[in-house]
NUTI-91860 format. One record per atom (N, C-alpha, C): residue in three letters; residue number from 1; x, y, z. Coordinates in nm, 2 decimals, padded with zeros to 4 digits. Layout:
N
(site 'ALA'; NUM; (X; Y; Z))
...
***
This chain:
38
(site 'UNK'; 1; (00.09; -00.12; 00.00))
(site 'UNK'; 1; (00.00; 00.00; 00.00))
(site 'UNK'; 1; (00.09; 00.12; 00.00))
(site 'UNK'; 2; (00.10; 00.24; -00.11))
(site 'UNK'; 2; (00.15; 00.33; -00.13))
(site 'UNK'; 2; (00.13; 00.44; 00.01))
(site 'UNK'; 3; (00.03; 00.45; 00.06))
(site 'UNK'; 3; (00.02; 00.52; 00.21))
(site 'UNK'; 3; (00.11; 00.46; 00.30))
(site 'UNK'; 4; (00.09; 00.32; 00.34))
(site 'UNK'; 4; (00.17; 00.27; 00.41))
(site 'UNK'; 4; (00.32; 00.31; 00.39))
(site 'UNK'; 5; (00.37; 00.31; 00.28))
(site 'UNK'; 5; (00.47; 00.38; 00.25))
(site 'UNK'; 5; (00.55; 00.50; 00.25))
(site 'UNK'; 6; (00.43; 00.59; 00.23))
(site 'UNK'; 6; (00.47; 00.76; 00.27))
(site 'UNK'; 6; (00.49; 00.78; 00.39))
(site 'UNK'; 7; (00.43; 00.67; 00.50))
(site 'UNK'; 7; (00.38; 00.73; 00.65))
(site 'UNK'; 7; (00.50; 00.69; 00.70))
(site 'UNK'; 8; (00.58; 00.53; 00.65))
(site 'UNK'; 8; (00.73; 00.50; 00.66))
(site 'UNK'; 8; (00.77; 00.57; 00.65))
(site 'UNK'; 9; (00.84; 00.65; 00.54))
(site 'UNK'; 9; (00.91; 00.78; 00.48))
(site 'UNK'; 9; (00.93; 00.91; 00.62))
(site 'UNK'; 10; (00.82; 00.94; 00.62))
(site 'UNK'; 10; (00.79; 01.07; 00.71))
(site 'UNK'; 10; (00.84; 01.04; 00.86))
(site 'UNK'; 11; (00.77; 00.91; 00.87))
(site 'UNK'; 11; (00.82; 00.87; 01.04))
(site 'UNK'; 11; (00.94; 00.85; 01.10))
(site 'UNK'; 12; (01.10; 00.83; 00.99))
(site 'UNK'; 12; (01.22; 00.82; 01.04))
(site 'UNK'; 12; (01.30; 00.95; 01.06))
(site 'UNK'; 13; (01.27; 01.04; 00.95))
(site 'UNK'; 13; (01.30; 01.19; 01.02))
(site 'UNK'; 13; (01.24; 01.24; 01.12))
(site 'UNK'; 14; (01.09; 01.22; 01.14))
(site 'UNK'; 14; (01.03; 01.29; 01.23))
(site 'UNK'; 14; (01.06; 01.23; 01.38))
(site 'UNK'; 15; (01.10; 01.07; 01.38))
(site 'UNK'; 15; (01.14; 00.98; 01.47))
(site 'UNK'; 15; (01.26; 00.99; 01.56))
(site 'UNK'; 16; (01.37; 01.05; 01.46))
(site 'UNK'; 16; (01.52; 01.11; 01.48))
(site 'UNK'; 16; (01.50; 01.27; 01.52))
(site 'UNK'; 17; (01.47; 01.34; 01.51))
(site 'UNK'; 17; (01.38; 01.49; 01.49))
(site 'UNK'; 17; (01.35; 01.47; 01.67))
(site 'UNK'; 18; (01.24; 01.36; 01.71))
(site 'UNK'; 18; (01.20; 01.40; 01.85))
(site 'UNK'; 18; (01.35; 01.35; 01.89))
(site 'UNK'; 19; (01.40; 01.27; 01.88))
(site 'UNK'; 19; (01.53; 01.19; 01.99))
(site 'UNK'; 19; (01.59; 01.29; 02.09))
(site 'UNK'; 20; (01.67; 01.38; 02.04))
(site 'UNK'; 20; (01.74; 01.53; 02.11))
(site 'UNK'; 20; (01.57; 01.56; 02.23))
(site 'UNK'; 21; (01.46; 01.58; 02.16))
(site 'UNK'; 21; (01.37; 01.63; 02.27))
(site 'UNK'; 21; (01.38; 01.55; 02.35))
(site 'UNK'; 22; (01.35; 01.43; 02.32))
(site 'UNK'; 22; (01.28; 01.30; 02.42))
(site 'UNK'; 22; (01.45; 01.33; 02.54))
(site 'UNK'; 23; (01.53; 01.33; 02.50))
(site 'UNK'; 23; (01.65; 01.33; 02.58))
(site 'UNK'; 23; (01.70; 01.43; 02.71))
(site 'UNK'; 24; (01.62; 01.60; 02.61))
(site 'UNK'; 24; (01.63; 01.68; 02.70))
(site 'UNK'; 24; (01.49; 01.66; 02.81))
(site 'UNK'; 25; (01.39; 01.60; 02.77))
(site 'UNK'; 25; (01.30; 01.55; 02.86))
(site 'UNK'; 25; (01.30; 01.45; 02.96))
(site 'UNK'; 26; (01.40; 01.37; 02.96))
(site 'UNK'; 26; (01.44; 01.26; 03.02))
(site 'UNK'; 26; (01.54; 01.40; 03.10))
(site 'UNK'; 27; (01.62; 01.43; 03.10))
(site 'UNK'; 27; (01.75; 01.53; 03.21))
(site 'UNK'; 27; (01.68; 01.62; 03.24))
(site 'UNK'; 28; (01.56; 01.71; 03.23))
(site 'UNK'; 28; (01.48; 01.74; 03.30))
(site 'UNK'; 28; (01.38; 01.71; 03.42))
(site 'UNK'; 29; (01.30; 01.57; 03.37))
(site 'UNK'; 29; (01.27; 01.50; 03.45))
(site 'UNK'; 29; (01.38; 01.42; 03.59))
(site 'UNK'; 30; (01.50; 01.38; 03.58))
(site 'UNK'; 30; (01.57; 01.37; 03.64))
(site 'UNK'; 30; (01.60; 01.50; 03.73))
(site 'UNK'; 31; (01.64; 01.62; 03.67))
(site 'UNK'; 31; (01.63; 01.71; 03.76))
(site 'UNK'; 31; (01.54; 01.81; 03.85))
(site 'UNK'; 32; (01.45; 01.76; 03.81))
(site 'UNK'; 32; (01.34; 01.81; 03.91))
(site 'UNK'; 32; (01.33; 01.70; 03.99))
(site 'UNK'; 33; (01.37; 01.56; 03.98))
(site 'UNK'; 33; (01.36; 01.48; 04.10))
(site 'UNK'; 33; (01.46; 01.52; 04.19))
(site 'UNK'; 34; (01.57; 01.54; 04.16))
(site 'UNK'; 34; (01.75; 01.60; 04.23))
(site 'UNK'; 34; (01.62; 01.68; 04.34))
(site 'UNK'; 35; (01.58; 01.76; 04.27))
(site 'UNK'; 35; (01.52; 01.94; 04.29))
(site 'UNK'; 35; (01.43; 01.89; 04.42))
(site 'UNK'; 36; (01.32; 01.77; 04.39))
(site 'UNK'; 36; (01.21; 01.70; 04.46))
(site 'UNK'; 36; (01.26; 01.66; 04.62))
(site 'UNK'; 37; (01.40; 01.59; 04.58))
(site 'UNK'; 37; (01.48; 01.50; 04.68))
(site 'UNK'; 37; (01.51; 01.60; 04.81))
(site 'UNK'; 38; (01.55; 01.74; 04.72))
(site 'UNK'; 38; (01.60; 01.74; 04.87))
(site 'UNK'; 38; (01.52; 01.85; 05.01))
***
């Protein structure tokens, strides 16, 4: 299916695109626990 195909296409930039977010999301959540802890 040609759809199935475009949505492949779109999803590996967009996939790599969030990573850097997902990461600064992850070292924030950790530092508001630091923040939580003490």
């Amino acid at each position: 299916d040609r759809d199935q195909f475009m949505k492949h296409i779109y999803q590996g930039p967009a996939v790599i695109g969030l990573l850097p977010q997902l990461k600064l999301y992850l070292n924030i959540l950790k530092l508001s626990e630091k923040m939580l802890s003490k």
